[in-house]
C-alpha positions in Angstrom: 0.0 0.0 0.0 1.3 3.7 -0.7 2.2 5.2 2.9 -0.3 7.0 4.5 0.4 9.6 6.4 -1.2 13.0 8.7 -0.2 15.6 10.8 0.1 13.0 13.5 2.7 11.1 12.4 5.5 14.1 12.6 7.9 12.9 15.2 10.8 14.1 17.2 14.0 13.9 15.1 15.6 11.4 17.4 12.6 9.1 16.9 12.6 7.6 13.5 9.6 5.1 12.7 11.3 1.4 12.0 9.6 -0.8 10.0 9.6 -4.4 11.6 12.5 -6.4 11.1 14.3 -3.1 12.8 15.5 -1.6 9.0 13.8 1.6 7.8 12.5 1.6 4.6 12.6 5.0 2.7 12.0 6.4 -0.6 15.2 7.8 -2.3 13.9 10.0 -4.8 15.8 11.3 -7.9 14.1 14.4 -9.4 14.2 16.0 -12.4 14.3 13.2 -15.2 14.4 14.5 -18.8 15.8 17.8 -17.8 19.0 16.7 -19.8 20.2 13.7 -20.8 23.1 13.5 -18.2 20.5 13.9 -15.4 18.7 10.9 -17.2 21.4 9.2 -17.4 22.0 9.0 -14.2 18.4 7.9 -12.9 18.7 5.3 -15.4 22.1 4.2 -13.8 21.1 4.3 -10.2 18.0 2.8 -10.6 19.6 -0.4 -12.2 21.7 -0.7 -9.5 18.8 -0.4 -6.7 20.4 3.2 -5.1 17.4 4.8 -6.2 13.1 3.9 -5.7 11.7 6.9 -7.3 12.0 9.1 -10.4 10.4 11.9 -10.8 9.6 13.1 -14.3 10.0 16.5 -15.7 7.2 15.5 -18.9 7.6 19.4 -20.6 11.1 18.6 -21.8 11.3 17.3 -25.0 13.6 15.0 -24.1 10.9 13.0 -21.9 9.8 11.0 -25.2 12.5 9.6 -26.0 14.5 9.3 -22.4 11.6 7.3 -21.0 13.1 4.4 -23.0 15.8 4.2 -20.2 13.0 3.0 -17.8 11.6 0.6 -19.5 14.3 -1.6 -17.4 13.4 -0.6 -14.4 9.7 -0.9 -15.2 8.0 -2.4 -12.0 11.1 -2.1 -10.0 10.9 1.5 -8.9 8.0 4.4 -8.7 8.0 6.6 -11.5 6.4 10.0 -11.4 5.1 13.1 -12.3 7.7 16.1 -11.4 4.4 19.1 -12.0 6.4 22.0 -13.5 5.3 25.0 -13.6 9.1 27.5 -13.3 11.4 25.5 -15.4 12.7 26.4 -18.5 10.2 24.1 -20.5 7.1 25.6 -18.5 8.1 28.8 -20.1 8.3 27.4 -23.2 4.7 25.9 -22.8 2.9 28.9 -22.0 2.7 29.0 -18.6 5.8 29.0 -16.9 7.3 31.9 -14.7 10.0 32.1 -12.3 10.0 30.6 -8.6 9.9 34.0 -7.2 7.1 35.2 -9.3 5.3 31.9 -8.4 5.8 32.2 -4.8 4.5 35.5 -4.7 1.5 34.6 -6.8 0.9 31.8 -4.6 1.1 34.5 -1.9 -0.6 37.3 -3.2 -4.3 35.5 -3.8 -2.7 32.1 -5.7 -3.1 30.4 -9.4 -6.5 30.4 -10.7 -8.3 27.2 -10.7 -9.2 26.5 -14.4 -5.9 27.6 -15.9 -4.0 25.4 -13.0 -6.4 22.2 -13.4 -5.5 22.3 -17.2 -1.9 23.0 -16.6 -2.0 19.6 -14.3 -4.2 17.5 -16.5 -1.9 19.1 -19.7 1.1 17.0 -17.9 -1.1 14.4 -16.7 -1.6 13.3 -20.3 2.3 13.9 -21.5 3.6 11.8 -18.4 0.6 8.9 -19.4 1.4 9.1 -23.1 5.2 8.1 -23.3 5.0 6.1 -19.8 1.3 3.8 -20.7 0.5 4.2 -17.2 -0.4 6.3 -14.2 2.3 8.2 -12.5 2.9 6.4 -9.0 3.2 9.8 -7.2 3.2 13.2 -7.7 5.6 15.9 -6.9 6.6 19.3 -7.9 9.5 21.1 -9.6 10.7 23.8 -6.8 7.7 22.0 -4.8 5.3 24.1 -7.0 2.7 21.3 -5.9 2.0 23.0 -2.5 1.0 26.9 -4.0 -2.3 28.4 -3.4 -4.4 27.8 -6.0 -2.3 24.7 -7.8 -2.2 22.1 -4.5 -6.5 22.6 -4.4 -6.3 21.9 -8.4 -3.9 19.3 -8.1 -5.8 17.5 -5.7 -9.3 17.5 -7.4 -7.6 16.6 -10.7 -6.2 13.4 -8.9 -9.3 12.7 -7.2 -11.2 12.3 -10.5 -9.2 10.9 -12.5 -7.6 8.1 -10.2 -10.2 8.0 -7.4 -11.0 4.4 -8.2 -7.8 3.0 -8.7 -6.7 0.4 -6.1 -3.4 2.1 -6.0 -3.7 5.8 -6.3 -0.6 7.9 -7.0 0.6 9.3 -3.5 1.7 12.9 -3.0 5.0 14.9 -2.1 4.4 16.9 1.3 7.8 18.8 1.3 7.9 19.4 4.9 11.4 18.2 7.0 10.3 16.5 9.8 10.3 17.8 13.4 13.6 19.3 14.9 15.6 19.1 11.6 14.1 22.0 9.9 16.9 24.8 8.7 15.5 27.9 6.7 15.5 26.8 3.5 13.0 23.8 4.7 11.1 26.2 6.4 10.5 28.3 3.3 9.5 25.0 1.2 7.2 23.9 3.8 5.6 27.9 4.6 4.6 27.5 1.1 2.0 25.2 1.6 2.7 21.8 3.2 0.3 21.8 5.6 -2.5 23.1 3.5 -2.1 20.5 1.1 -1.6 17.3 3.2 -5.4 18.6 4.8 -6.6 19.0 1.0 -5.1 15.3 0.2 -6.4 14.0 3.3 -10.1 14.9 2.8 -10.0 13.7 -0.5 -8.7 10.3 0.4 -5.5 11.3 -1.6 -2.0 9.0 -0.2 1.1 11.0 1.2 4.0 10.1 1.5 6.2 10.3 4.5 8.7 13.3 5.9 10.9 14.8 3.2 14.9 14.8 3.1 17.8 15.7 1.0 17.3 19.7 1.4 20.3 21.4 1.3 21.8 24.6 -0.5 23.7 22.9 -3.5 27.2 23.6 -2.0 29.8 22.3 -0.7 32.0 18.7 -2.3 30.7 14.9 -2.2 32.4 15.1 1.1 30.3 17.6 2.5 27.3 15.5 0.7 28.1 12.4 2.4 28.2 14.0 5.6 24.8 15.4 4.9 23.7 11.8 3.8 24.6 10.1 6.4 22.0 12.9 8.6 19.3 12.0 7.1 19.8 8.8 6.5 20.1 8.7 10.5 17.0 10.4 11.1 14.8 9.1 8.4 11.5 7.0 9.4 9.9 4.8 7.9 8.2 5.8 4.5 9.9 9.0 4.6 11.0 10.5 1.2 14.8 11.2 0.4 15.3 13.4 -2.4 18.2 13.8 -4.9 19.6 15.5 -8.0 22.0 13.2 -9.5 23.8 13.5 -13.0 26.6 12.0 -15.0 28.2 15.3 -16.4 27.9 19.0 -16.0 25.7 20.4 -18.8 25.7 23.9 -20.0 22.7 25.7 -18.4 21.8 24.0 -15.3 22.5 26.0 -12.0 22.9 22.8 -9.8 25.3 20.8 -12.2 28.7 20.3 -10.1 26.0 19.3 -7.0 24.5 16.9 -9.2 27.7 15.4 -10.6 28.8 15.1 -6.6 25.8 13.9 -5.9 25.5 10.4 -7.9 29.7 10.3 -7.6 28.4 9.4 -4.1 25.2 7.6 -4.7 26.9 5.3 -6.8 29.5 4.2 -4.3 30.4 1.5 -1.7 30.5 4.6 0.7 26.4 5.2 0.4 26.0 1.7 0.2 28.2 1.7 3.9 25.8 4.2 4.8 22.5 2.3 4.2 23.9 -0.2 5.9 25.5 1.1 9.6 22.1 3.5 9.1 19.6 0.3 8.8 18.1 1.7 5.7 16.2 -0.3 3.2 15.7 1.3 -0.2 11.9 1.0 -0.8 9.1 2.3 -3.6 5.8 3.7 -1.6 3.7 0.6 -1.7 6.6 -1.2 0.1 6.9 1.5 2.8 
C-alpha cells in the first residue's frame, strides 16, 4: 500500500519510525528526469543498481519522449512519477511557466486560478501517461510548485477524478522536514504550503508520503554531501522520502550541475552503500513502505 500519512505522524528527530524487522524503509527519490540527458542518465544508472526507488519526471522537456526508454528496465522495480512544472525552463516554453519568485509570490498574493491550473496539471497528466502507458505512482513538484495556493487545491481535485477508483492511487510529495531538523530553506519549502495541502489530500482520500529529506543549499564537495547523507539517513522514518539530483556530467545551463555530478559520484558508491547499511536503511518504492 502507498504510505499513509497526517499531521500525527510528525515525530521528534531522534525518533525515526522502524519498520519491523528493525530496517527503515525509505524512498530515495531522484528528481528532475528529462531535464537533460546526463541527469537521465544518471536515474537510469542508479536505478539499475537499486540506489534509487523513485524518479520523478519533468514530462515538458522534449527529451521526456524519447528518455523514458531508459526505464523501461526498471519498469516495475521502482516508482516513477510526475515532477508538476510549472518554473522551469520548459514551462516557459509551454505557456505558462514563470520564475520561482514570481510563483511564490502569486501563490502568496491571492494564488493560481483554478481553471488555468487544473488544465496545466491534467496538460502534464496526459504527457507523463502518453510516453509512460500508465499512471504516475506519485506526484511531486519542480521547486515543490505542488503546494502553491491555488495549484495544491487543483492538483488534488484533478487526482481525485481521474484516479479515485484506482486500487493504487498515485501518493503525494508533502515537502515538509520532519520535526527538529528544519533549517531555513526547509522552512520556506514547507511555509509554502505543506500543511495546507496534506489537509486537502487528506479529505479527499489522496496518499502522502512520508517526511521529506535531502534539502540542502547545492554547495559544498561529495564530502560535504556524504556527511549530509549520512544525517538524514540517520534520522529518516519509515516511509519518509529522500530526495536527490544526480547527473553524469555538468551540462551547459543548469545551475545545480557540479552538485549533481557530486551527488550520484556518491550515490553510486560503496560509501552510500556503507551508509545504508550502519544506518539500517532499506531502499523501498511507496507501496513497500
Amino acid at each position: 500500500m502507498p504510505v499513509l500519512t497526517g499531521g500525527s505522524v510528525m515525530v521528534e528527530a531522534a525518533h525515526p519510525i522502524v519498520a519491523e524487522g528493525g530496517m527503515r524503509r525509505v524512498i530515495v527519490c531522484a528528481d528532475d528526469f528529462a531535464f537533460n540527458q546526463s541527469v537521465s542518465l544518471a536515474m537510469a544508472k542508479l536505478a539499475q543498481m537499486g540506489r534509487i526507488s523513485a524518479i520523478s519526471a519533468m514530462v515538458l522537456s522534449p527529451r521526456w519522449a524519447q528518455d523514458v526508454a531508459l526505464l523501461q528496465a526498471v519498469r516495475g522495480q521502482v516508482d516513477v512519477g510526475l515532477h508538476l512544472d510549472w518554473t522551469s525552463a520548459f514551462a516557459v516554453a509551454a505557456g505558462h511557466g514563470l520564475s520561482l519568485g514570481q510563483g511564490m509570490r502569486r501563490s502568496l498574493l491571492g494564488g493560481f486560478g483554478p481553471r488555468q491550473a487544473r488544465q496545466v496539471i491534467a496538460q502534464q497528466l496526459d504527457l507523463f501517461e502518453r510516453h509512460w502507458q500508465a499512471p504516475p505512482d506519485y506526484v511531486d513538484g519542480h521547486q515543490h510548485v505542488q503546494q502553491f495556493a491555488g495549484i495544491r487545491e487543483a492538483l488534488v481535485d484533478v487526482l481525485r477524478q481521474r484516479y479515485g477508483q484506482l486500487a493504487e492511487q498515485p501518493y503525494l510529495r508533502i515537502s515538509r522536514a520532519p520535526v527538529g531538523l528544519a533549517d531555513m530553506k526547509s522552512r520556506i519549502i514547507a511555509w509554502m504550503g505543506a500543511d495546507a495541502l496534506e489537509k486537502e489530500a487528506c479529505k479527499a482520500g489522496i496518499p502522502r508520503a512520508g517526511d521529506l529529506f535531502g534539502i540542502y543549499n547545492f554547495e559544498g564537495d561529495t564530502q560535504r554531501y556524504a556527511d549530509l547523507m549520512r544525517y538524514w539517513l540517520d534520522h529518516a522514518s519509515t516511509g519518509s522520502i529522500l530526495m536527490c539530483h544526480p547527473a553524469v556530467d555538468t551540462e551547459p545551463n543548469d545551475e545545480i550541475g557540479v552538485a549533481r555530478v557530486q551527488e550520484f559520484a556518491y550515490l553510486a558508491s560503496a560509501e552510500f552503500e556503507d551508509a545504508l547499511s550502519l544506518a539500517k536503511v532499506q531502499i523501498a518504492r511507496g507501496c513497500d513502505t
